[in-house]
Backbone as CSV, one residue per row, in Angstrom:
resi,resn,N_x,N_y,N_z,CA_x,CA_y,CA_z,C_x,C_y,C_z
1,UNK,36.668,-15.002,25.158,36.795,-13.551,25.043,37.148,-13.164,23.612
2,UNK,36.131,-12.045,22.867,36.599,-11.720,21.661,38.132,-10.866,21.571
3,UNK,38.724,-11.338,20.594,40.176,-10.593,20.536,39.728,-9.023,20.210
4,UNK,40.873,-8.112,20.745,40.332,-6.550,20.260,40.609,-6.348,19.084
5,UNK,40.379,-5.474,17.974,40.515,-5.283,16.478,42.300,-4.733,16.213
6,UNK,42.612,-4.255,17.009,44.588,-4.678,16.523,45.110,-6.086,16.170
7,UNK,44.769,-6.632,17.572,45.303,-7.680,17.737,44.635,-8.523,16.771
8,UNK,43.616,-8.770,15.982,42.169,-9.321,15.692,43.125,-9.000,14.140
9,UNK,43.191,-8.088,14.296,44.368,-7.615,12.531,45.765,-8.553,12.463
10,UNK,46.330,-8.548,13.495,48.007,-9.057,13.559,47.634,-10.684,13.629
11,UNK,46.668,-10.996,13.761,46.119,-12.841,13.697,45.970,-12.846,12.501
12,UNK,45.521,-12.166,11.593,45.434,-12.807,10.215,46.684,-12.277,9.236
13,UNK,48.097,-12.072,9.858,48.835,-11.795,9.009,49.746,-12.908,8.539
14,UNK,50.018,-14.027,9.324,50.862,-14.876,8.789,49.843,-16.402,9.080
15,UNK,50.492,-17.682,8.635,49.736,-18.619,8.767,50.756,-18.858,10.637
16,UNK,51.223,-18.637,11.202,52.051,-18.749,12.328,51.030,-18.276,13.450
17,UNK,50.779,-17.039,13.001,50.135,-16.125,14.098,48.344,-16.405,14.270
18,UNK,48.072,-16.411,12.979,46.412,-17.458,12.742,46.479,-18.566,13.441
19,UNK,47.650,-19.991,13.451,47.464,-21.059,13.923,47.537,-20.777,15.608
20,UNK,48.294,-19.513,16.282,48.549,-20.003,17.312,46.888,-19.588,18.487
21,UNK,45.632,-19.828,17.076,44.504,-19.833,18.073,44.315,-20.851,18.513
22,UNK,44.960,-21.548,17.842,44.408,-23.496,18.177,45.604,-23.968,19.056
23,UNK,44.680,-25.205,19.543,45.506,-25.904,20.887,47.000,-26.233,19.810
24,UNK,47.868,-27.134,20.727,48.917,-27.511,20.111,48.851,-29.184,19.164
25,UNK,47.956,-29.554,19.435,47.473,-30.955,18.949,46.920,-30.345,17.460
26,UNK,46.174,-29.509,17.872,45.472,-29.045,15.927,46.869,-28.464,15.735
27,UNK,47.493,-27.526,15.396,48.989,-26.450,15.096,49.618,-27.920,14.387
28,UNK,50.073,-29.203,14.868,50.353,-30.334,14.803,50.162,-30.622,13.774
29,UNK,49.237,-30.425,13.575,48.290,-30.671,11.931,48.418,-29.970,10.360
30,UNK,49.009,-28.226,10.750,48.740,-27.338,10.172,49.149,-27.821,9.064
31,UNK,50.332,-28.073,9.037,51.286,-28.146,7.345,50.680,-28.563,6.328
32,UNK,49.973,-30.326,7.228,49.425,-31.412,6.176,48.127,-31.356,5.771
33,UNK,47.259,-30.658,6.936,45.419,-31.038,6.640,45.042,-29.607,6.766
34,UNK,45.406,-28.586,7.125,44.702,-26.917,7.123,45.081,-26.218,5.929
35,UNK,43.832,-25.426,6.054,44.119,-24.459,4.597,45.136,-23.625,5.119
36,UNK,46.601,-22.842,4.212,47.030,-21.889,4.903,46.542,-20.289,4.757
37,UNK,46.788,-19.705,5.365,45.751,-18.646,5.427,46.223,-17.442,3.758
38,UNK,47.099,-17.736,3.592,47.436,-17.059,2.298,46.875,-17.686,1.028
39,UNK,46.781,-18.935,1.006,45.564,-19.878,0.225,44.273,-19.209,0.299
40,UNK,43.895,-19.368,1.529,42.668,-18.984,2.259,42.093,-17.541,1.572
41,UNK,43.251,-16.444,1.559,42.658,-15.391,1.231,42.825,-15.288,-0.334
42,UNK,43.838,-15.919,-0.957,43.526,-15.620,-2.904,42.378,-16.130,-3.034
43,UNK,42.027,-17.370,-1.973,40.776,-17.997,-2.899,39.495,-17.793,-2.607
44,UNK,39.260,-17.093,-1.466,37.979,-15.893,-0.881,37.753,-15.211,-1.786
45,UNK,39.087,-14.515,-2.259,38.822,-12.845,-3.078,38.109,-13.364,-4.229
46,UNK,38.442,-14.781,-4.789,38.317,-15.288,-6.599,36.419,-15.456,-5.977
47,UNK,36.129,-16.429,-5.171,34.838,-17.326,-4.845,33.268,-15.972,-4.088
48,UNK,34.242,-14.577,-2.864,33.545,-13.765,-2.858,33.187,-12.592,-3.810
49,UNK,32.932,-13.132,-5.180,32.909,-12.210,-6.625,31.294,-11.441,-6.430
50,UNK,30.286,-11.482,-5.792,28.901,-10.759,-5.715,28.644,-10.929,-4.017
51,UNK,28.509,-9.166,-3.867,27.882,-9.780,-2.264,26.387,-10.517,-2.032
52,UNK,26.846,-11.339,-0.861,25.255,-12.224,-0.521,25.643,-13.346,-0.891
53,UNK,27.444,-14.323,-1.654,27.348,-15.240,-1.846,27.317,-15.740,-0.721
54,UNK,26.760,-17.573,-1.029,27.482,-18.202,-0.296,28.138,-19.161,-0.541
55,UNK,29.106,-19.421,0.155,30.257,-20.215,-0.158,30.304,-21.325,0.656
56,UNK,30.805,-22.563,0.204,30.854,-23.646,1.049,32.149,-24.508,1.019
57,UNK,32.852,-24.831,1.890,34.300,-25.538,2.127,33.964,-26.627,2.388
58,UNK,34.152,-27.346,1.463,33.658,-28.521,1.635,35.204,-29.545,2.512
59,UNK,34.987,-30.245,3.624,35.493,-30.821,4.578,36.663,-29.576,5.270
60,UNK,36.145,-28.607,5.640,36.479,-27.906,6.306,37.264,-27.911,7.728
61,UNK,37.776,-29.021,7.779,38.914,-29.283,9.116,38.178,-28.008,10.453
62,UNK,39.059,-27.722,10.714,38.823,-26.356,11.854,38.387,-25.002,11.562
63,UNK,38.333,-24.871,10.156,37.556,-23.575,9.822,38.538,-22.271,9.102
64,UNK,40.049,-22.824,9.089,40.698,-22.192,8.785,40.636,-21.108,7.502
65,UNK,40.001,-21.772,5.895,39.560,-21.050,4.772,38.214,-20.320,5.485
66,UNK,37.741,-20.541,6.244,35.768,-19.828,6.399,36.587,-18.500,6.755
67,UNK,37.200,-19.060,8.207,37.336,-17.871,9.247,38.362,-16.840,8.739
68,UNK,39.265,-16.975,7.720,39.661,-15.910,6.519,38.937,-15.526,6.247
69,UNK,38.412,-16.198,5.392,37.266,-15.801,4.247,36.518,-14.962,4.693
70,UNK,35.666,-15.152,5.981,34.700,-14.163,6.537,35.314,-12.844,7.207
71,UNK,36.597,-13.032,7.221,37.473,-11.698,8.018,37.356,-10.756,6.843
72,UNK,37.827,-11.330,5.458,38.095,-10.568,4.506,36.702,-10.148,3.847
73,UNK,35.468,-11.026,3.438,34.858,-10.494,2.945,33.491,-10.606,3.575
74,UNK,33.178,-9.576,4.655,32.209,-9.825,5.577,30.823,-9.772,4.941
75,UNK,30.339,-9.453,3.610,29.368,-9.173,2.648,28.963,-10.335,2.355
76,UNK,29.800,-11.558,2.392,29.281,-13.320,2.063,29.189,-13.707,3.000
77,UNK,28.817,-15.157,2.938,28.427,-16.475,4.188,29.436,-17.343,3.515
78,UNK,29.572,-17.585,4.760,30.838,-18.659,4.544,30.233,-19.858,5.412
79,UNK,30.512,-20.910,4.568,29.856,-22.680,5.326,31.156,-23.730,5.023
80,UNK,31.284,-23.955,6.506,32.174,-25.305,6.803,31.521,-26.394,6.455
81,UNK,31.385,-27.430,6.090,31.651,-28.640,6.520,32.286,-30.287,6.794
82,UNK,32.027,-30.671,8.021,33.060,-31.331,8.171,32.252,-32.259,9.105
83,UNK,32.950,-33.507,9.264,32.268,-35.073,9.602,32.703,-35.400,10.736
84,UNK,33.743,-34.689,10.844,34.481,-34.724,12.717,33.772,-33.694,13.562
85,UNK,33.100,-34.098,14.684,32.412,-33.150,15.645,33.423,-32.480,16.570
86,UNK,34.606,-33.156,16.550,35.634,-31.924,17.542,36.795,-31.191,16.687
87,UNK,36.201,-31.088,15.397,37.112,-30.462,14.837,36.156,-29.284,14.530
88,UNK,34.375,-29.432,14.393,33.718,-28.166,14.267,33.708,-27.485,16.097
89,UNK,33.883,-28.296,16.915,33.666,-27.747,18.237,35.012,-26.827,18.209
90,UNK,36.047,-26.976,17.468,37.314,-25.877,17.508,37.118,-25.284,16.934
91,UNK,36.105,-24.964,15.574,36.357,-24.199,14.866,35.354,-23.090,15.457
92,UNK,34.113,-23.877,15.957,32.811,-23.091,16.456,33.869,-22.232,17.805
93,UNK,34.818,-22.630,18.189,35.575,-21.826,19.430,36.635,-20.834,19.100
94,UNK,36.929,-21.004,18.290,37.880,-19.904,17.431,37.370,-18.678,16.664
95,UNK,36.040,-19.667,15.950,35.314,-18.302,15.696,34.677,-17.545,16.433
96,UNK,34.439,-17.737,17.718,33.416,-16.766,18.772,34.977,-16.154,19.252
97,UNK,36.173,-16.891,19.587,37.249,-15.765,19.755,37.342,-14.787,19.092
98,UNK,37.266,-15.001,17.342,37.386,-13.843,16.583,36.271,-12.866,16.381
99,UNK,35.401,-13.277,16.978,33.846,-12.731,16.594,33.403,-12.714,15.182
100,UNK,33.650,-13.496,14.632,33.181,-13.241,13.110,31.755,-14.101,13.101
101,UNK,30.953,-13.411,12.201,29.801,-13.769,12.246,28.953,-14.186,11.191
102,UNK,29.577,-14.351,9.965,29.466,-14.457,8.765,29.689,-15.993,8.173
103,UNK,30.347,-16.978,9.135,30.411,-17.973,9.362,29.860,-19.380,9.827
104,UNK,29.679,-20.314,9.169,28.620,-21.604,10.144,29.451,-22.714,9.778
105,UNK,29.420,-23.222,10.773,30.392,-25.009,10.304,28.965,-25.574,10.379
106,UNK,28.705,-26.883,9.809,27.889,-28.088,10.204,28.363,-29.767,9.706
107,UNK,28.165,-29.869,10.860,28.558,-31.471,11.589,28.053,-32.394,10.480
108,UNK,28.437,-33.130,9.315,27.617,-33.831,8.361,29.036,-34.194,7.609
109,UNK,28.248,-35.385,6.890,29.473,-35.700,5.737,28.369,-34.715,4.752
110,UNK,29.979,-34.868,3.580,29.279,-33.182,2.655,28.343,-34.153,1.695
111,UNK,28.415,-35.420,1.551,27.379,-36.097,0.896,25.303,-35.544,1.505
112,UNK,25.624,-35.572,2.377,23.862,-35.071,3.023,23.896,-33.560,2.908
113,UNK,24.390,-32.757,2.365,23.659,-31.669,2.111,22.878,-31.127,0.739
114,UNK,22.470,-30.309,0.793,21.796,-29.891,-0.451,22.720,-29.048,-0.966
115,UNK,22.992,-29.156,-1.975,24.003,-27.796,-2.431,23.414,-26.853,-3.549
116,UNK,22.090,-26.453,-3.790,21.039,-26.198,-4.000,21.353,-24.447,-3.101
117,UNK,22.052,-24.908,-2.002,22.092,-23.614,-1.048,22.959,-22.924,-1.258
118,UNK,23.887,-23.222,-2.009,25.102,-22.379,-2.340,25.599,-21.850,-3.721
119,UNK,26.195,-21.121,-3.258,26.959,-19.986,-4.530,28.486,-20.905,-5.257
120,UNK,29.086,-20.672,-4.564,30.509,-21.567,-5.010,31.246,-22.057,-3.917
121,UNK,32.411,-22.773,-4.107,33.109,-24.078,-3.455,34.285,-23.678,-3.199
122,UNK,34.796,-24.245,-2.302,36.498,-24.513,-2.028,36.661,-25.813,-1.487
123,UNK,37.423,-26.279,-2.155,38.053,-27.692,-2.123,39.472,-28.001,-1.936
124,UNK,39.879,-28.420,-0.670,40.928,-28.366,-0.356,41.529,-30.004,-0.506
125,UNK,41.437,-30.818,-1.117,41.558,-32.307,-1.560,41.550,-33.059,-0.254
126,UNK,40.395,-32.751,0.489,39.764,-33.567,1.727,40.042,-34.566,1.675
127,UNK,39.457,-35.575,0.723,39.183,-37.164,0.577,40.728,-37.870,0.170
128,UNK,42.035,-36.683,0.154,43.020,-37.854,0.121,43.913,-38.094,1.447
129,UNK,42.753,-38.125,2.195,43.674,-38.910,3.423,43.143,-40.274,3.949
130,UNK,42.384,-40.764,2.802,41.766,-42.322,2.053,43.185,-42.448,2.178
131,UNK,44.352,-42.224,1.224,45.177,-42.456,0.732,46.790,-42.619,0.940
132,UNK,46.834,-41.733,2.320,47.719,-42.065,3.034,48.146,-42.864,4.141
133,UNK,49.153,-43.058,4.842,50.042,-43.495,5.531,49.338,-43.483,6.797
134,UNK,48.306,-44.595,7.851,47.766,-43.789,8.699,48.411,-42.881,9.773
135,UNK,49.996,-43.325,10.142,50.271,-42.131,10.864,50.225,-40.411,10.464
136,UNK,49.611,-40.329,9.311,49.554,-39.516,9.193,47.686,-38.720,9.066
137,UNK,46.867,-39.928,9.542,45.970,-39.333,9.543,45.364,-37.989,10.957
138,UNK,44.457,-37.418,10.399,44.507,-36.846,11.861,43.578,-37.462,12.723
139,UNK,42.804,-38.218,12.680,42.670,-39.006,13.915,42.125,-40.536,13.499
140,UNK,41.709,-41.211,14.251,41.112,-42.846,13.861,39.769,-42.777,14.094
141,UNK,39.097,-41.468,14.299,37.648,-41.590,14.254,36.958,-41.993,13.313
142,UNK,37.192,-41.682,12.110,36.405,-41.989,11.257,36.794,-43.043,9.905
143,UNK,36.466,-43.920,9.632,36.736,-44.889,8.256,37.746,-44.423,6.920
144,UNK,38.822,-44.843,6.699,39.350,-44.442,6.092,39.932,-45.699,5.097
145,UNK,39.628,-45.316,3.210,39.920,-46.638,2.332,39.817,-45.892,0.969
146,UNK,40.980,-46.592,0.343,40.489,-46.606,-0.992,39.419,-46.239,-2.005
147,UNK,38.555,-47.260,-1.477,36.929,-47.093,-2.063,36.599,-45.992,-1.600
148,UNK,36.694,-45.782,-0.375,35.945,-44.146,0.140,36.520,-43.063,-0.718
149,UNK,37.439,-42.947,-0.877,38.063,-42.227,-1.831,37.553,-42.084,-3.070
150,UNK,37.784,-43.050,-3.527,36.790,-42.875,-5.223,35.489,-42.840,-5.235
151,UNK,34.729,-43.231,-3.762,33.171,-43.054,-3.856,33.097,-41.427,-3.575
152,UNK,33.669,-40.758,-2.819,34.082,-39.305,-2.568,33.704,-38.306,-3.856
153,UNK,35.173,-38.497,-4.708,35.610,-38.227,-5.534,34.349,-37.819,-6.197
154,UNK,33.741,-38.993,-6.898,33.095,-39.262,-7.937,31.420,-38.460,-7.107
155,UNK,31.370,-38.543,-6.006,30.075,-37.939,-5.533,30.330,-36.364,-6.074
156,UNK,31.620,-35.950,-5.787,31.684,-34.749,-5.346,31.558,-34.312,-7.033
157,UNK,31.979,-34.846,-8.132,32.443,-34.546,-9.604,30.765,-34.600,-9.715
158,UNK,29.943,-35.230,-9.411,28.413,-35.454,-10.093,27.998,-33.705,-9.330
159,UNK,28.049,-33.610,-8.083,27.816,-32.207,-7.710,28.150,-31.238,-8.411
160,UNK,29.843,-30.979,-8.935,29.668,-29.753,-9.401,29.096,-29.812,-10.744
161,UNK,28.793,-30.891,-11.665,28.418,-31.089,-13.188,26.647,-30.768,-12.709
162,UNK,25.894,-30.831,-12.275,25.029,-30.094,-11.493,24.665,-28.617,-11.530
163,UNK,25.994,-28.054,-10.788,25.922,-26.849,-10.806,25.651,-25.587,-11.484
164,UNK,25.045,-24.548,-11.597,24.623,-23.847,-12.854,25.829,-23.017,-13.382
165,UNK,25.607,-22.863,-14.990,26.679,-21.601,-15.483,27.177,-20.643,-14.413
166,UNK,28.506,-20.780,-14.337,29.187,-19.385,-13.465,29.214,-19.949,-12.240
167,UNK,29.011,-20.992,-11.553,29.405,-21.300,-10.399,30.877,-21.045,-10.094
168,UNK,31.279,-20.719,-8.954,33.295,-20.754,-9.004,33.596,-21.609,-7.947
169,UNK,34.563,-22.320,-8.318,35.580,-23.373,-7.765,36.913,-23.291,-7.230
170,UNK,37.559,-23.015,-6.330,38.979,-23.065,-6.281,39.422,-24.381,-5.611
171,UNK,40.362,-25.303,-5.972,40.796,-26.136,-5.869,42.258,-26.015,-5.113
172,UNK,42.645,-26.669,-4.267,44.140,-26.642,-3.527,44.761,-28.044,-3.310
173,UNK,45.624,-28.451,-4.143,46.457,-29.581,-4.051,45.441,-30.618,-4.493
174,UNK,44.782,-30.747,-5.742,43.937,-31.731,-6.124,43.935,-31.475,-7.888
175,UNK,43.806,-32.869,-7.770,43.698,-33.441,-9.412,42.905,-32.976,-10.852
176,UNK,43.566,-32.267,-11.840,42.520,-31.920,-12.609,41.618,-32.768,-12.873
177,UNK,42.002,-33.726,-13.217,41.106,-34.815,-13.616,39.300,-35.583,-13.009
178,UNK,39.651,-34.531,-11.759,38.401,-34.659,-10.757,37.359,-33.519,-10.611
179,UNK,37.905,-33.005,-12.200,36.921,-31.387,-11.973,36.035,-32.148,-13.682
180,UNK,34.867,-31.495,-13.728,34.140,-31.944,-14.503,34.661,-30.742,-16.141
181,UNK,34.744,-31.325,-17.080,35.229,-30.753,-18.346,33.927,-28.974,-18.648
182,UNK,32.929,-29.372,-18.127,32.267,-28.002,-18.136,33.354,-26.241,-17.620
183,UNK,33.915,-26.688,-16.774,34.537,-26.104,-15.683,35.757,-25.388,-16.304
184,UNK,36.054,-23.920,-16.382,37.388,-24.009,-17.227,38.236,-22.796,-16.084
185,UNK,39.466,-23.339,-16.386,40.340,-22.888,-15.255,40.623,-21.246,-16.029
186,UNK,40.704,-20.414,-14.736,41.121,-18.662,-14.946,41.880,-18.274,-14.505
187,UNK,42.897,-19.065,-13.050,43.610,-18.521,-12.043,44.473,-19.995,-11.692
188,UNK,46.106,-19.624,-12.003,46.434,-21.102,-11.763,47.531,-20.637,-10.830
189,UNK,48.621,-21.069,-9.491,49.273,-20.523,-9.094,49.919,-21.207,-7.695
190,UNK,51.003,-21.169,-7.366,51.489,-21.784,-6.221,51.975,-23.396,-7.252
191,UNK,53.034,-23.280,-8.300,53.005,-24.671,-8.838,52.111,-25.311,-8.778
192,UNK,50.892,-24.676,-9.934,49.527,-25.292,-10.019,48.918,-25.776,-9.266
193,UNK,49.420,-25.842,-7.534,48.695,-26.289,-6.753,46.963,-25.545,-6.312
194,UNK,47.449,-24.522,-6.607,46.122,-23.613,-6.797,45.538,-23.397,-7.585
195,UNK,44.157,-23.577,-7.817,43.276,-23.439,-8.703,41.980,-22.910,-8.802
196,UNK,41.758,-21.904,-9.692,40.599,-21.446,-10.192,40.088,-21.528,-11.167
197,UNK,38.086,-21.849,-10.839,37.411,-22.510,-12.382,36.106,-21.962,-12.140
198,UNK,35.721,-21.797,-13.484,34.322,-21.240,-13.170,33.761,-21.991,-14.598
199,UNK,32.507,-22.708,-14.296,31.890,-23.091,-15.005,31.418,-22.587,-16.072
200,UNK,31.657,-22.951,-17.184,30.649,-22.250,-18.197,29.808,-22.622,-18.871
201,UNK,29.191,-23.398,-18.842,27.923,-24.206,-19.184,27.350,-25.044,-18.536
């Protein structure tokens, strides 16, 4: 059932009231692996700069940055993706709760897409849970190492050096050192954990 437009308003005011669309197993999760929704919306406003973009979240967990993103700026497309199929089956269920329509997750590692299709990025430092503690991963479905990590990394750095003049980037809890030197930062914030870059050459 779509939520009515009050209530549909009072869900996107805190990251508390947004999470409590999801079961209690994802909520579980929120702190360590979801975008929070106040993230979510500085870095919509920086990435939805021309209507008709589109934008892509790259390892998009449950949809948390899209399904902002598309609340706030219904003029763009917003694209999940993510390599876990029951983490897009929550997100694909949250978003028909909210009715937003401006939104698409797809089921893929972000290595097989074309990015040819898109406007600009949000990067929420997906690939460092290579790197942790596995109780802290969120699940054992999928391969998790070192190497994956730096093969990640380094895929993802050849993509945006790719990308044409003026592409935009926002980055959340990830390494300068993994953004390509073309790229120059405009928006820094949350103890530099937040980041904005827009290519210039």
């Amino acid at each position: 059932m779509i939520i009515d437009k009050r209530t549909l308003k009072e869900t996107f005011l805190t990251n508390n009231t947004f999470d409590e669309l999801y079961p209690p197993t994802i909520r579980s999760l929120s702190r360590l692996h979801w975008t929070p929704v106040e993230i979510a919306q500085k870095a919509s406003k920086f990435l939805a700069v021309t209507p008709g973009s589109k934008i892509l979240d790259i390892g998009s967990g449950v949809g948390k940055f899209c399904l902002n993103a598309g609340y706030y700026h219904p003029d763009c497309d917003f694209y999940g993706v993510e390599q876990r199929g029951s983490l897009i089956t929550v997100a694909n269920q949250v978003q028909q709760q909210l009715g937003i329509t401006n939104t698409t997750f797809i089921h893929a590692n972000f290595t097989q897409l074309d990015y040819s299709r898109f406007d600009h990025f949000y990067y929420y430092n997906s690939f460092y849970e290579n790197l942790i503690d596995e109780s802290l991963y969120i699940d054992h479905n999928i391969a998790h190492s070192e190497s994956l990590y730096d093969y990640y990394t380094k895929y993802l750095y050849k993509i945006l050096e790719q990308r044409p003049e003026g592409t935009r980037l926002v980055t959340f809890q990830s390494s300068y050192e993994r953004i390509p030197g073309a790229y120059r930062l405009v928006e820094s914030d949350v103890d530099m954990l937040f980041n904005c870059w827009i290519k210039a050459r």
